[in-house]
C-alpha positions, 0 to 999 in steps of 0.5 A, a space after each residue: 714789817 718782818 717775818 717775825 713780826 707776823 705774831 705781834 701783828 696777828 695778835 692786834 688783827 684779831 683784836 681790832 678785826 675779829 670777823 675778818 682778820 687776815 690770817 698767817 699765810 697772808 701776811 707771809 704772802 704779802 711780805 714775800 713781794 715786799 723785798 728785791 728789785 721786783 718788790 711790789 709791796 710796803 709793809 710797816 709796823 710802828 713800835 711803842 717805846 717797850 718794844 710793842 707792835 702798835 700799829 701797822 700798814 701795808 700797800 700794794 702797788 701795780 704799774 701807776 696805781 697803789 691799794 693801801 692794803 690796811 692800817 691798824 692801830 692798837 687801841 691804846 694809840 688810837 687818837 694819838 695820830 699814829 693812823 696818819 703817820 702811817 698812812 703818810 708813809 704809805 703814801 711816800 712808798 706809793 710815791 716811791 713806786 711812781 704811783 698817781 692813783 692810790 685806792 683803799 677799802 674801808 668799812 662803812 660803818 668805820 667812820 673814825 678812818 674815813 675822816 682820817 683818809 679824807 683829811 689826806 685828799 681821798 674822796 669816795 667813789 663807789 661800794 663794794 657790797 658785801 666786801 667784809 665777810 663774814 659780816 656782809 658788811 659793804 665797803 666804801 671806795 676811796 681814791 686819792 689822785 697824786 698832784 702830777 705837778 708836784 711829784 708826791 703822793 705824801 705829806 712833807 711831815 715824816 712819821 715821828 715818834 713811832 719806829 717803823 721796822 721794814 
C-alpha cells in the first residue's frame, strides 16, 4: 500500500466498518513505518483487473510478535478466497520480521473471518470487552504460534490472482 492508495482504501473502510473505520491520518501513520530499514509495518492492497482497490491488509511487527493490523475485502469479492491470500501474506511478512507469535482482533459477531483465521492455525484466547467503538462491541483474541521448526508463519501458497501494490 501507497500513499495514493489511501482514498481508494478509505472508501471500501467506510463501507465494510462504518461504525469504526479507520480514519486518513491512520493509514498515513501506519504507512509511515512500513518503509526503510527501521520499517516495522506490512501494508497491501489487492487490485482487481480495472484497477479497483479490492481488498487490503496490514500487520505490525514488534521484536518477535506480529498483530495483523486488519483485513478487508470488497464485497464483491467476498468468497472468493481473496481474504486468505491476504492473510497468507501477511503471514509471510510476519515471517520476514522473524515473528513466532502473531496476534489479531476480530469482531465477535464476525464469525465469516473467524473461520478463515482458525483455517490458517489461529486459536482464541481471550476478549477484549468493548474493543469496537462506538458499537461496544467485544473482540475476540486469537493467536497464531509459528512452527519453530519450520521457519514460517505462511502457507506455501503464494497470493495468485490478485496484485498487491506495496
Amino acid at each position: 500500500m501507497r500513499w495514493w492508495d489511501i482514498d481508494p482504501v478509505l472508501e471500501l473502510e467506510k463501507d465494510l466498518f462504518p461504525e469504526d473505520a479507520w480514519s486518513r491520518g491512520m493509514f498515513w501513520s501506519e504507512l509511515a513505518h512500513s518503509r526503510g530499514p527501521e520499517a516495522t509495518r506490512r501494508y497491501l492492497v489487492a487490485v482487481s483487473g480495472d484497477d479497483r482497490v479490492v481488498g487490503y491488509a496490514g500487520l505490525v511487527a514488534s521484536g518477535e510478535q506480529a498483530d495483523v493490523q486488519t483485513i478487508a475485502v470488497a464485497r464483491d469479492q467476498q468468497g472468493t478466497g481473496l481474504g486468505g491470500r491476504l492473510l497468507t501474506e501477511l503471514l509471510r511478512a510476519a515471517t520476514a520480521f522473524e515473528c513466532h507469535e502473531v496476534l489479531l482482533e476480530c469482531r465477535v459477531d464476525n464469525v465469516r473471518a473467524q473461520k478463515l483465521y482458525e483455517r490458517f492455525g489461529f486459536e482464541p484466547i481471550g476478549f477484549r470487552r468493548g474493543y469496537y467503538q462506538p458499537g461496544n462491541v467485544d473482540a475476540l483474541v486469537m493467536r497464531l504460534i509459528t512452527a519453530s521448526d519450520s521457519g514460517s508463519a505462511a502457507g506455501s501458497s503464494p497470493v495468485q490472482g490478485t496484485e498487491t501494490n506495496d
